[in-house]
C-alpha positions in Angstrom: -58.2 33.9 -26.8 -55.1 35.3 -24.9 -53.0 32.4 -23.1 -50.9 33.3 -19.9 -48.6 31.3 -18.4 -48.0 32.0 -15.4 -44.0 31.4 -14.4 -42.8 32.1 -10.7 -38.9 32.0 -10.7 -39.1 32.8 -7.0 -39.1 29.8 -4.4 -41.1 32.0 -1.9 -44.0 31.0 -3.8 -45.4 28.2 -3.2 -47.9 26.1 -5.7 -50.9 26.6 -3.3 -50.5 30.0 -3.5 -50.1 30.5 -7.6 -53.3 27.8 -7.4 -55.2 30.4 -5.6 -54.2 33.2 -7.9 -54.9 31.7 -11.0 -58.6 30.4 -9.8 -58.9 34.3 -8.9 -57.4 35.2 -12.7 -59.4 33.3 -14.5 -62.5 34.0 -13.0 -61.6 38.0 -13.7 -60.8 36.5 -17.4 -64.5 35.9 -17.2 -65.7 39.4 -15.9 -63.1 40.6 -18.7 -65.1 39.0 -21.4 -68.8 39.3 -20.6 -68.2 43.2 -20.3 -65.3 44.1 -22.5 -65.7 41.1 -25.0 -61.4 39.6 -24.5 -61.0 36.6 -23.7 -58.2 35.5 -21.7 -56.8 32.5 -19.7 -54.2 31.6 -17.1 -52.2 28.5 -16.6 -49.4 27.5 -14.5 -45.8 26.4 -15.6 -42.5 25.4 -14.5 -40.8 26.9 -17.2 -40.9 29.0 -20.4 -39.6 25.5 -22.7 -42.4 23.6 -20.3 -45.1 26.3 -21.6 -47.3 25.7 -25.3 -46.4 28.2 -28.0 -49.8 29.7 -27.8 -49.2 31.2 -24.4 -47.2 34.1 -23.1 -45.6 34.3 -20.6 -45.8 36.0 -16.9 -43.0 36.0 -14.9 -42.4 36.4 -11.5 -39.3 37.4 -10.1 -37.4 38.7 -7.7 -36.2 41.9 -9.8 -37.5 42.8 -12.9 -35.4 45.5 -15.6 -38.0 48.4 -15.0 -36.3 49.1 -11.3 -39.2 51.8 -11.0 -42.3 49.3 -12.2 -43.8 46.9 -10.2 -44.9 44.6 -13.2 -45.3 45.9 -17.1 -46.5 43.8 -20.1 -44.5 44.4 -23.1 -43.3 42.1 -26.5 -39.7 40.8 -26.8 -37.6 40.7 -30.4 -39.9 38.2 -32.0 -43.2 40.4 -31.2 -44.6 38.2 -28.9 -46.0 39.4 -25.7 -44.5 38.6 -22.0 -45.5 40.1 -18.5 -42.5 40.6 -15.8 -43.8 40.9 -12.5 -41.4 41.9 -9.2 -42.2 39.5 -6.2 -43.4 41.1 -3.4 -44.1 39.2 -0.3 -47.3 41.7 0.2 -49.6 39.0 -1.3 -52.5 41.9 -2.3 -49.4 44.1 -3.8 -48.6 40.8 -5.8 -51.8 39.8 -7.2 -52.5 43.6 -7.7 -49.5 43.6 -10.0 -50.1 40.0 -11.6 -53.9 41.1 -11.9 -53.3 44.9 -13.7 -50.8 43.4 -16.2 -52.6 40.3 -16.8 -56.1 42.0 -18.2 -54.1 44.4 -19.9 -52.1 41.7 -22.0 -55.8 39.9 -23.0 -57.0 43.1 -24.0 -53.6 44.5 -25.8 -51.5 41.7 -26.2 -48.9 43.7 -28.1 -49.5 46.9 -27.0 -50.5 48.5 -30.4 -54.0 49.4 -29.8 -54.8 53.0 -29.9 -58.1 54.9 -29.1 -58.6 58.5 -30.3 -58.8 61.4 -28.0 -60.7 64.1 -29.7 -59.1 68.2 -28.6 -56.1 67.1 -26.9 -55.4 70.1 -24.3 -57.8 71.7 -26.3 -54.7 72.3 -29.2 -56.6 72.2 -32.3 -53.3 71.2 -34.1 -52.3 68.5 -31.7 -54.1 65.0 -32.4 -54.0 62.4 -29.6 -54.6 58.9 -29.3 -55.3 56.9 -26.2 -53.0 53.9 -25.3 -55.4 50.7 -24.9 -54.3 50.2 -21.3 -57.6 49.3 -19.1 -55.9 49.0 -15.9 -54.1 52.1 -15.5 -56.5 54.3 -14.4 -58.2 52.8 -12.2 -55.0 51.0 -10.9 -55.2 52.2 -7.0 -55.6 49.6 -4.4 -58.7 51.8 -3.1 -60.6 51.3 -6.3 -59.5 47.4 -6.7 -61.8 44.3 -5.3 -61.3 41.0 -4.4 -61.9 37.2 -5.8 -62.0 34.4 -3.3 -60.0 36.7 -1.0 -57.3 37.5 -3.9 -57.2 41.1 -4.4 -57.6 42.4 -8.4 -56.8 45.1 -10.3 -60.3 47.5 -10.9 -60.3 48.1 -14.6 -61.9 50.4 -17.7 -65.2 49.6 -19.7 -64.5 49.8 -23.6 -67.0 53.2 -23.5 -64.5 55.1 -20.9 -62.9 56.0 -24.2 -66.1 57.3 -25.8 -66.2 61.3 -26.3 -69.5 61.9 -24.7 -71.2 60.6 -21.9 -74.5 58.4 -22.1 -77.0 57.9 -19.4 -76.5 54.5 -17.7 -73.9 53.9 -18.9 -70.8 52.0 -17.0 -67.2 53.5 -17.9 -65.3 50.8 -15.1 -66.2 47.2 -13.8 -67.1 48.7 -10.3 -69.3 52.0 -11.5 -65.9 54.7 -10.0 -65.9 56.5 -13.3 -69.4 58.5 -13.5 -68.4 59.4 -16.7 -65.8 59.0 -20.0 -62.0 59.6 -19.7 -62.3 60.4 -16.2 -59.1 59.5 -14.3 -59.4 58.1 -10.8 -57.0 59.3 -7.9 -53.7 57.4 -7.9 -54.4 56.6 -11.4 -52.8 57.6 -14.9 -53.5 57.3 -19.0 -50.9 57.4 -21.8 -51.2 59.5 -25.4 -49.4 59.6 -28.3 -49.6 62.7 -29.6 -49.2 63.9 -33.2 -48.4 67.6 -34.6 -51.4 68.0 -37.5 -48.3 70.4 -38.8 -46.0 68.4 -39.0 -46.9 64.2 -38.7 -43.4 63.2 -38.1 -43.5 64.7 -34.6 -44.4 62.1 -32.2 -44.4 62.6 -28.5 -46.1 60.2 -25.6 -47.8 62.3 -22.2 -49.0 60.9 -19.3 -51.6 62.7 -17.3 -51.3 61.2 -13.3 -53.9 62.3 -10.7 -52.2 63.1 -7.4 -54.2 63.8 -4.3 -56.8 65.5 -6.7 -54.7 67.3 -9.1 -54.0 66.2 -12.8 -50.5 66.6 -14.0 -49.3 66.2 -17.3 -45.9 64.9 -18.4 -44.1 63.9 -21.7 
């Protein structure tokens, strides 16, 4: 079980409307678990000292150290996850944010889960793993859904990382992805890639899909 508390340091946000967004969490906790198998949960807190040492945090504030980022999930010097989330007073941009970075914390708390991608750009001497990050491919507002009125982030099936496709199968909670690995428009996925030459060379890509088009960056 993955505990988030949820911690708004902005005053613009009132208690009704972190009541509504946790309901709309935790149900999507639910949906989490029956077809991806984490188990999450959200609470509400005043404060980080008010907050039980088996949760982590999210918090919501009015800037956040990633300038470019609207939210990211990430582990501070004593390995233990947090979520910083910008306020945005475009309450489905919010929740969007709070929603993406919330599933991905239950299902990669420390960010340290990696899936392998079999013929990375087809270089037999590059070796590439997938970062464990269920949200960011399906991360568009076009391809999200909503929960009592609270908009939530779309995410990836645990077989969207599978090498080949299999009839019937569902590779994301709403059926977008007809098949594994596929990247949805205004979506991305991160790789660590390794040199089978030399092991020591690490380098991360991202491959974005931009009005059709994949691009590839490292």
């Amino acid at each position: 079980m993955v505990n988030i508390g949820i911690i708004s340091q902005v005053s613009a946000l009132d208690r009704s409307a972190l009541l509504k967004i946790r309901d709309a969490l935790n149900i999507q906790a639910d949906q989490l678990m029956k077809i991806n198998g984490y188990e999450g949960h959200y609470e509400i807190f005043d404060s980080v000292s008010s907050m039980p040492d088996n949760y982590y945090p999210m918090y919501i504030k009015s800037e956040i150290d990633q300038a470019e980022l609207n939210g990211y999930h990430w582990v501070d010097e004593q390995n233990k996850p947090y979520i910083d989330v910008r306020y945005n007073s475009d309450f489905d941009a919010l929740t969007l944010t709070m929603s993406h970075e919330g599933i991905e914390t239950i299902a990669n708390p420390r960010v340290d889960k990696f899936l392998k991608a079999d013929n990375f750009l087809n270089e037999p001497n590059l070796e590439g793993q997938f970062f464990f990050e269920i949200a960011d491919i399906t991360q568009s507002k076009e391809f999200a859904y909503r929960i009592n009125g609270v908009l939530v982030s779309n995410f990836v099936t645990n077989n969207w990382y599978d090498a080949a496709k299999i009839p019937g199968q569902k590779y994301d909670y709403l059926g977008y992805c007809t098949e594994p690995r596929q990247l949805l428009e205004g979506g991305y996925k991160s790789l660590k890639v390794t040199d089978k030459r030399n092991p020591s060379l690490v380098e991360y890509w991202q491959a974005f899909k931009q009005k059709g088009v994949i691009v590839w960056k490292n």
